[in-house]
C-alpha positions in Angstrom: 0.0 0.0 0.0 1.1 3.5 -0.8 2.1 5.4 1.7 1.8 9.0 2.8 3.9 11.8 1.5 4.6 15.3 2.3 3.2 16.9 -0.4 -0.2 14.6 -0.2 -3.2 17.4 0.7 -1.6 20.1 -0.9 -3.8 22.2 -3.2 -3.0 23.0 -6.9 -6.4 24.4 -7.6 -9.5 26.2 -6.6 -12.4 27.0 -8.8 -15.8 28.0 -7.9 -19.2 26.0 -8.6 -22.9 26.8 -8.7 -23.9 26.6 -5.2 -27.7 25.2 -4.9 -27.5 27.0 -1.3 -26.7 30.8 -1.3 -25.4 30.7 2.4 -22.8 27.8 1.5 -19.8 28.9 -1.1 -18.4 25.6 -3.4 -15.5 25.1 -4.8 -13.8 22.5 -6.8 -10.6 21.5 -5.5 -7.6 19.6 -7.1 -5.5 18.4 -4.7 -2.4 16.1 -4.5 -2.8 12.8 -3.5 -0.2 10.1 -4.0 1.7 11.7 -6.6 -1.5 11.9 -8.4 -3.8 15.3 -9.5 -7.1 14.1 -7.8 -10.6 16.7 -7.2 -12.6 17.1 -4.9 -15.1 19.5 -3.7 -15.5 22.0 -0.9 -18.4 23.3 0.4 -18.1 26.4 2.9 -20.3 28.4 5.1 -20.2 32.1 4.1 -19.7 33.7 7.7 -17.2 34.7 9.6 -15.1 32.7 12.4 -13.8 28.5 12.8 -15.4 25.7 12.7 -15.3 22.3 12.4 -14.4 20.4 9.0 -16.4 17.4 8.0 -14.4 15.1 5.6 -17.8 13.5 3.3 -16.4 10.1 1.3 -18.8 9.4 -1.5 -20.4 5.7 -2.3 -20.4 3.5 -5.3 -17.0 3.2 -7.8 -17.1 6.0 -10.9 -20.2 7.4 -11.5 -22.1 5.1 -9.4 -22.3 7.5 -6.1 -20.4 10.4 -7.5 -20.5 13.5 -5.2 -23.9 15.5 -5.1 -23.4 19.6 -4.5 -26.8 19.8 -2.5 -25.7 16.8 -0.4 -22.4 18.6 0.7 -23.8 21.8 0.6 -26.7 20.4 3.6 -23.8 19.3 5.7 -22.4 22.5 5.0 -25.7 24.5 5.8 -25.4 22.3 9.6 -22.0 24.8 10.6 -19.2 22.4 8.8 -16.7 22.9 6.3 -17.3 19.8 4.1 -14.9 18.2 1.8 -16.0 15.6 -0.5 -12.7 13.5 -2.9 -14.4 12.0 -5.8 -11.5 9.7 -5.7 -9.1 9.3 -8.8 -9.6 8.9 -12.0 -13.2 10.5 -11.6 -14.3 14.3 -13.0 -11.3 14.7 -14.4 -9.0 13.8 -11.8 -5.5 11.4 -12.8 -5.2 7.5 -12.0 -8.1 4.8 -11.5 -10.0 4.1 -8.6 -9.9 1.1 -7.3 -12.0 0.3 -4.4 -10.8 1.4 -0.9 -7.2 -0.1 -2.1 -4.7 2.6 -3.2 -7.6 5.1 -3.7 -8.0 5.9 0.3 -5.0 7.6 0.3 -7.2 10.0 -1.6 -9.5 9.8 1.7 -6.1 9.9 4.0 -4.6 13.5 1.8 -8.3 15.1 1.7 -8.3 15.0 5.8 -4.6 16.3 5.8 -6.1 19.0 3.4 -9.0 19.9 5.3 -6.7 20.2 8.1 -4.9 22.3 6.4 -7.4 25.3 6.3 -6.8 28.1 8.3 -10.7 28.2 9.8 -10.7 24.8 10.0 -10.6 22.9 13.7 -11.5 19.5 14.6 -12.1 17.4 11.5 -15.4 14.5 11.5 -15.3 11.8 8.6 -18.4 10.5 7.4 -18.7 7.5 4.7 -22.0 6.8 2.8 -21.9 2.5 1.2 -18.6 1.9 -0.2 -17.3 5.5 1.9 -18.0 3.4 5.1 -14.7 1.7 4.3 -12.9 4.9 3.8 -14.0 6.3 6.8 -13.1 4.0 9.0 -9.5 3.4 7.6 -9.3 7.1 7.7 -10.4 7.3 10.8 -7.6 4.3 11.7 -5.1 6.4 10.4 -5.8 9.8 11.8 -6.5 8.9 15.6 -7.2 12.4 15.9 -10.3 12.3 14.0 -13.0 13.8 16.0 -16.0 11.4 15.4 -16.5 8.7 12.8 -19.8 8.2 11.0 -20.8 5.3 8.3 -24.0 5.1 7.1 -25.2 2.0 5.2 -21.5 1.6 5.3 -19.4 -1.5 4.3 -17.7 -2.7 7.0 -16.2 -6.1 5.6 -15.3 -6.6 1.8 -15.3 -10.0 1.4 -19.0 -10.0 2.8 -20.0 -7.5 0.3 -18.7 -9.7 -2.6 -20.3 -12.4 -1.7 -23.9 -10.1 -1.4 -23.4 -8.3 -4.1 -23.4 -10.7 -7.3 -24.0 -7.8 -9.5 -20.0 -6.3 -8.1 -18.3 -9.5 -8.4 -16.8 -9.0 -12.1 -15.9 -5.3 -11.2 -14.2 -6.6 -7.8 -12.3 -9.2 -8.8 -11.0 -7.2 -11.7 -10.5 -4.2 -9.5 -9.2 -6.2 -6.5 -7.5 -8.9 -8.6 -9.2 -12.1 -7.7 -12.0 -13.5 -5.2 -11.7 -13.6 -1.6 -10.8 -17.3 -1.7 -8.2 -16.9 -3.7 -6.3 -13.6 -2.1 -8.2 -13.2 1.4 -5.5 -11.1 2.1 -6.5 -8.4 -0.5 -10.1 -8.3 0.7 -8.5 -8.3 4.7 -6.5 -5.2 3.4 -9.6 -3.0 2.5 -11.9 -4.2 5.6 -11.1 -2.0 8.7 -12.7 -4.9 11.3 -9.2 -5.8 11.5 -7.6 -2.7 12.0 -10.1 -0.9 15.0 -7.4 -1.6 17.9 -5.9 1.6 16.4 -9.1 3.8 16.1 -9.5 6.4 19.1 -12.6 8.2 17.8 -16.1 7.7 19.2 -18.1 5.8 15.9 -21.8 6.2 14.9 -23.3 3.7 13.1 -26.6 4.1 10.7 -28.2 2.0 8.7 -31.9 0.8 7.4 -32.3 -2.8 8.1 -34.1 -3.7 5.4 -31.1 -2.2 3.3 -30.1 -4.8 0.5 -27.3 -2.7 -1.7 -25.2 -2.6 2.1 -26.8 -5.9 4.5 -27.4 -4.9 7.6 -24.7 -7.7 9.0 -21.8 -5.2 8.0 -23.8 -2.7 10.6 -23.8 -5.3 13.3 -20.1 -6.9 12.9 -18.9 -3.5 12.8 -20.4 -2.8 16.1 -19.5 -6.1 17.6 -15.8 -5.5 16.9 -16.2 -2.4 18.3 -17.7 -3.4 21.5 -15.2 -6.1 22.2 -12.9 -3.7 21.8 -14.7 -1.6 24.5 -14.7 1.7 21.9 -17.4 4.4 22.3 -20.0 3.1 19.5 -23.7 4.5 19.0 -26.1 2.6 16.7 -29.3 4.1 15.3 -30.8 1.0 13.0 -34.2 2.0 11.1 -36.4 -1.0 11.1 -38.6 -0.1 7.7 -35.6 1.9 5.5 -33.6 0.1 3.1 -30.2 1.7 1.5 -31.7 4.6 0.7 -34.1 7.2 3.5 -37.0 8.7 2.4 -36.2 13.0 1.9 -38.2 14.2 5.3 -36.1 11.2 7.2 -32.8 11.9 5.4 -33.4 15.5 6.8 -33.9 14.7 9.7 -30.9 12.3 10.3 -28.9 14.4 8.9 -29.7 17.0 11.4 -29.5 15.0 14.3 -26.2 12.7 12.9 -24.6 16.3 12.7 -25.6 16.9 16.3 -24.4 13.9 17.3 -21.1 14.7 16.0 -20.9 18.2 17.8 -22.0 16.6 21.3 -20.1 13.2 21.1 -16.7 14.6 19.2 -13.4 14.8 20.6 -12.6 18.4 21.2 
């Protein structure tokens, strides 16, 4: 695995986007990441004073889950300075994505870039599907992390290929084989073995009835986490699936960002 460099985070270019909130300023943001030119976006308040940064790591593989302005620019409207990687190879960014392998450094250089901004102070990583993996390795790698959230995240890769018949030819062409064959590779990109070395307090969503993400990745995650006697909160929705209805998604997403602020390490 590749590992971190000085010059990962580092900013190359700003240029503004149509925001779909007039209180939230976006920008899009290429950024170095592994010796690679890789975007992102950043969504930002427009008032004065610090706050905290919210690192937002996007679902799904290429267009599949790509990066929605008015989803950023809602975290943004909750007091956060939100910034979302689309990952490499994606809008125009160098290199291929390839599944919570190589491409969380893109994860790992976006939290060292967020950290980076002056009005920026204690930095919360959420994951959405596939971004549940990325958060939590980013959130193993920077202990500092001041909360963790995954929602409807993946929390085991080898579970997800075998769920998830319709990702198998991408997987093992991506990841280079089945778990059978390289267990390793899957073990690599599933954090449940690397949560010794996480220090932030975790929130775990997800709709039980959710069939792209099983709700099994929801409850090993929070096993693992118990036995290891981390700080772990668990809102499970009996009657959603993958994906919230708009008056619910609103209203997790105000109280998930409230969470955050109350349960964070300062």
């Amino acid at each position: 695995m590749t590992e971190l460099n000085f010059n990962d985070g580092k900013i190359l270019d700003i240029q503004r986007f149509p925001s779909p909130n007039p209180k939230v300023e976006l920008k899009v943001i290429t950024y170095l990441s592994g010796g690679l030119r890789v975007k992102g976006m950043l969504a930002e308040p427009i008032c004065a004073g610090r706050m905290d940064g919210f690192l937002y790591l996007r679902g799904g593989i290429k267009n599949v889950g790509k990066v929605r302005p008015s989803r950023i620019a809602q975290f943004a409207a909750e007091g956060f300075i939100v910034f979302a990687p689309h990952y490499r190879g994606n809008q125009g960014g160098e290199g291929n994505e390839d599944f919570a392998g190589d491409d969380r450094l893109d994860a790992f250089s976006a939290y060292l870039l967020l950290k980076s901004l002056p009005r920026v102070q204690a930095i919360h990583i959420f994951g959405f599907s596939r971004g549940g993996v990325m958060a939590l390795l980013t959130g193993i790698q920077f202990p500092d992390a001041a909360s963790v959230v995954t929602w409807g995240g993946v929390s085991d890769m080898a579970l997800t290929y075998y769920e998830r018949n319709d990702l198998r030819r991408m997987m093992k062409r991506v990841i280079g084989g089945t778990p059978e064959k390289y267990p390793e590779r899957y073990q690599d990109r599933t954090p449940l073995y690397g949560l010794e070395n996480l220090a932030s307090p975790v929130l775990i969503i997800h709709g039980v009835k959710d069939h792209n993400v099983s709700v099994e990745h929801a409850y090993r995650l929070e096993k693992r986490l118990n036995e290891l006697d981390k700080h772990v909160a668990c809102w499970y929705f009996e009657q959603f699936t993958h994906y919230f209805p708009p008056a619910n998604n609103r209203k997790v997403v105000e109280d998930l960002t409230k969470w955050m602020k109350s349960n964070g390490k300062k």
